[in-house]
C-alpha positions in Angstrom: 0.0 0.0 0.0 1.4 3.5 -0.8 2.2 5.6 1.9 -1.1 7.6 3.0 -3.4 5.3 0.7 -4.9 3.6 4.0 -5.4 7.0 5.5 -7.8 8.4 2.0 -9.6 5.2 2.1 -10.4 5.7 5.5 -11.9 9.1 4.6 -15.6 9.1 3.1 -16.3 9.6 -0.5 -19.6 10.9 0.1 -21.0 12.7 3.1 -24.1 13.6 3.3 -25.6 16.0 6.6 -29.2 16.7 7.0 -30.3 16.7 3.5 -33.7 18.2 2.9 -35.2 17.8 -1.1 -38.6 18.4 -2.3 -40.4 17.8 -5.3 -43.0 19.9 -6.8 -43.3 21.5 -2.8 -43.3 18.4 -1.4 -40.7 17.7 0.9 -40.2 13.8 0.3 -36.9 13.4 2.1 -36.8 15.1 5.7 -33.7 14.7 7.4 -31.0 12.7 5.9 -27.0 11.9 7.1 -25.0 9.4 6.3 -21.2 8.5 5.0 -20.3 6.7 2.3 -16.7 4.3 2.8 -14.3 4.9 -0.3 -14.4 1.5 -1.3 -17.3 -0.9 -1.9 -20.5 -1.0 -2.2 -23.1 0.7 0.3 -26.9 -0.3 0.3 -29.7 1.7 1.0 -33.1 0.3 2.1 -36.4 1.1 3.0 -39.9 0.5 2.1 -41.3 1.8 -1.2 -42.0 5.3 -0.4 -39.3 6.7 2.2 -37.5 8.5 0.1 -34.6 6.2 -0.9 -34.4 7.5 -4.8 -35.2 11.3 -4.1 -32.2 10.8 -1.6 -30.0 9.6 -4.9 -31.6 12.0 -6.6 -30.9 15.0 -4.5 -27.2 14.2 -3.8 -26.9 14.2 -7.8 -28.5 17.9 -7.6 -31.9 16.8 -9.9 -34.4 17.7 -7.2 -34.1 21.1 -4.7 -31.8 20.2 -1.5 -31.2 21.6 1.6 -28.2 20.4 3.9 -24.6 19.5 3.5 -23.1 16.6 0.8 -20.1 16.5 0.3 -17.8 14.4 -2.6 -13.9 13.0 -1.1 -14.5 16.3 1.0 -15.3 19.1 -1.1 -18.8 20.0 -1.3 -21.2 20.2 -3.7 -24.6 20.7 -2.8 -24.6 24.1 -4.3 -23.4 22.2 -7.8 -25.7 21.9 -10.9 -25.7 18.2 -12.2 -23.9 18.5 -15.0 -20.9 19.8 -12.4 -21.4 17.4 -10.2 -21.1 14.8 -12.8 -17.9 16.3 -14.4 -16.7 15.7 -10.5 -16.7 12.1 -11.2 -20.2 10.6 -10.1 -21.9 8.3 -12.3 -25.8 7.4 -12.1 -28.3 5.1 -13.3 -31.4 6.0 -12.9 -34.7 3.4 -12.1 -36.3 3.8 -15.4 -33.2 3.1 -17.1 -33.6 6.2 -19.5 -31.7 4.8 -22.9 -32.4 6.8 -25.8 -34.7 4.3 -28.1 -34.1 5.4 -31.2 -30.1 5.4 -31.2 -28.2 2.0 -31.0 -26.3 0.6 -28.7 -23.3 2.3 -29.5 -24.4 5.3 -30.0 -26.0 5.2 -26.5 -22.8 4.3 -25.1 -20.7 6.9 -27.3 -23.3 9.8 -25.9 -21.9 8.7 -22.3 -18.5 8.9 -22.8 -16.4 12.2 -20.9 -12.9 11.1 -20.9 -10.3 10.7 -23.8 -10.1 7.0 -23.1 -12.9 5.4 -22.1 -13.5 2.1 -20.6 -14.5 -0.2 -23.6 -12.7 -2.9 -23.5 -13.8 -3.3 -19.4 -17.3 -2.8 -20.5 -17.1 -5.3 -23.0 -16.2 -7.6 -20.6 -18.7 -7.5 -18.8 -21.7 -7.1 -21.0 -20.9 -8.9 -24.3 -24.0 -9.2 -25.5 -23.8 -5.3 -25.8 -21.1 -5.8 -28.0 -23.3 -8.3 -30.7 -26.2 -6.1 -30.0 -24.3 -2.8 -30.6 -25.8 -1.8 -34.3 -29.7 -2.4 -32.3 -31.9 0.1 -31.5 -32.0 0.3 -27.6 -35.2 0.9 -27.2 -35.6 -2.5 -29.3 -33.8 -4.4 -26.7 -35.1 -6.5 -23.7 -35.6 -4.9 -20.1 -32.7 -6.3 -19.0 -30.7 -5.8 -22.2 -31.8 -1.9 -21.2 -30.5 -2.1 -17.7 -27.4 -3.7 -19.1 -26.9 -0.2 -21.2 -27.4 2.2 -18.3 -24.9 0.3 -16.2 -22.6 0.2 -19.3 -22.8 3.9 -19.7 -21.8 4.9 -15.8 -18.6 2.1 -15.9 -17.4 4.1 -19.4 -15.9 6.8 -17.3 -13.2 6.5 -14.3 -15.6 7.9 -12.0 -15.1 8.4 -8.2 -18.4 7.4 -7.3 -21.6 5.5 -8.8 -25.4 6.1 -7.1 -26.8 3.2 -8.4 -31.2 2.8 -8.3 -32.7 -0.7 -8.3 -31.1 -2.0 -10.6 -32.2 -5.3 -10.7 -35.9 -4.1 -10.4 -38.7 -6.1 -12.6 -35.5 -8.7 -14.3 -35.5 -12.4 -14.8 -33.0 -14.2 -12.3 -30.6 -14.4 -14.8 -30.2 -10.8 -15.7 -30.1 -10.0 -12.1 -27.4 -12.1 -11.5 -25.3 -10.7 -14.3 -26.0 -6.9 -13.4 -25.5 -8.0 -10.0 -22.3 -9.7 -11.1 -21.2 -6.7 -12.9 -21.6 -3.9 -10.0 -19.4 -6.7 -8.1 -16.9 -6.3 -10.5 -17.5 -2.3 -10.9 -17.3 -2.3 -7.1 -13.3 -3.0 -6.9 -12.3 0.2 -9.0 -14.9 2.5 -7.6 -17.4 2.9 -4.3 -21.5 2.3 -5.6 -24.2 3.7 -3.8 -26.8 1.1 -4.1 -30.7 1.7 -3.9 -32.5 -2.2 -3.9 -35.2 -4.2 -3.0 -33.8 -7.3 -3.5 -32.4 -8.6 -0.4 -30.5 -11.7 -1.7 -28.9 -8.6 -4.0 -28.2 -6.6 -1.3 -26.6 -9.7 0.8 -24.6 -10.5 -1.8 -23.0 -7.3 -2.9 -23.2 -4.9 -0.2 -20.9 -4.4 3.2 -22.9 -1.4 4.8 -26.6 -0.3 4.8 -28.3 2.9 5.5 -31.6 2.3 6.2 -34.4 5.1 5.4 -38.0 5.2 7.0 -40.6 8.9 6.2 -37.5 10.2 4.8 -35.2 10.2 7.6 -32.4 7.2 8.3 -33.2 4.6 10.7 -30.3 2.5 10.7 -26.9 2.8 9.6 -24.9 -0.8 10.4 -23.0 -3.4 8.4 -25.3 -4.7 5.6 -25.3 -8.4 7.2 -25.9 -7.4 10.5 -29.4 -6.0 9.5 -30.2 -8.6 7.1 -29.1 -11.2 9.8 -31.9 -9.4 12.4 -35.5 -11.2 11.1 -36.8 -8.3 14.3 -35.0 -5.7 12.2 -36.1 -6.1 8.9 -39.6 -7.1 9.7 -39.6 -3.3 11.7 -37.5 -1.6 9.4 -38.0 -3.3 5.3 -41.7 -4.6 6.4 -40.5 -7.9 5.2 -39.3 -11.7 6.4 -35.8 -13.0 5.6 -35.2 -16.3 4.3 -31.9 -17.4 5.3 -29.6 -20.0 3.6 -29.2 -23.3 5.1 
């Protein structure tokens, strides 16, 4: 390890201090802090509702804010998107958002910000992007979709990746190659996971924040709450099935 290198990955990529956002008046998440580790993958849960996406959403600057988040230190809440972006943070969104009418490629190309971007890792990880590149995307199963909007955030060395549900409405299979994928994402750069799926969540995640009405309830190791069936019963409204 080089000298000092233990110290930055002590320090948090993301902090986050009372955030506040609203939509269209509404204020849908109340008070929000949290820390994000630089390195790995952090979870956060909730039931539908609480404010887990809006949180995403507001750290990325897309919704009003209030409150303090800051990236490796420096902050940005006062950023526009496209700055905050430019500052190295990735996203993809719930709804997937590919452009249907441009092909693969070109929704790829339209992603890239750097001089050299990460093909040949992308390729690698989705290959069936690579024969289905000259296709239309909005041609393209839902989870050939979800496949793209990962693809596009791994193009670029960023510093940070807010990832939402991304497994959400796909066949077992495809969930366990997008889950596979975010694994492999997860040892160049920290993910900020919103997901439902537990077994997901288990697998990938080492810490959880845990959001209830728009305020955190829980902030622990990821298998120390999934581990607690009193825990996720109060806090996910749901029964854990653990592996023999």
């Amino acid at each position: 390890m080089t000298p000092g290198a233990e110290g930055a990955a002590s320090v948090p990529i993301l902090t986050v201090r009372n955030l506040r956002c609203t939509i269209a008046g509404q204020q849908v998440v109340e008070d929000v802090s949290f820390d994000v580790p630089a390195t790995g993958i952090t979870a956060v849960l909730g039931r539908n509702g609480v404010g887990k996406t809006s949180t995403l959403r507001g750290v990325l600057g897309l919704i009003p804010l209030r409150g303090e988040v800051r990236l490796g230190g420096e902050r940005i809440d006062g950023l526009s998107t496209h700055r905050i972006v430019r500052r190295g943070v990735g996203y993809v969104p719930e709804d997937r958002e590919v452009f249907s009418k441009l092909t693969v490629a070109e929704n790829l190309a339209l992603a890239e910000r750097q001089k050299n971007p990460r093909r040949e890792f992308v390729a690698e990880l989705f290959p069936d992007l690579v024969a289905r590149r000259d296709q239309p995307a909005g041609t393209l199963s839902g989870g050939q979709q979800q496949m793209v909007s990962v693809a596009r955030a791994l193009l670029n060395d960023n510093r940070l990746l807010l990832v939402d549900e991304p497994t959400k409405g796909l066949a077992p299979k495809i969930v366990t190659e997008v889950a596979d994928a975010l694994r492999e994402a997860s040892k160049t750069v920290p993910i900020l996971l919103v997901e439902q799926n537990l077994e997901v969540v288990r697998r990938l995640a080492e810490d959880a924040v845990v959001i209830a009405g728009g305020r955190v309830a829980h902030v622990g190791k990821a298998s120390d709450i999934l581990d607690d069936e009193e825990l996720t019963r109060r806090l996910l409204g749901v029964h854990v099935e653990h592996a023999a």
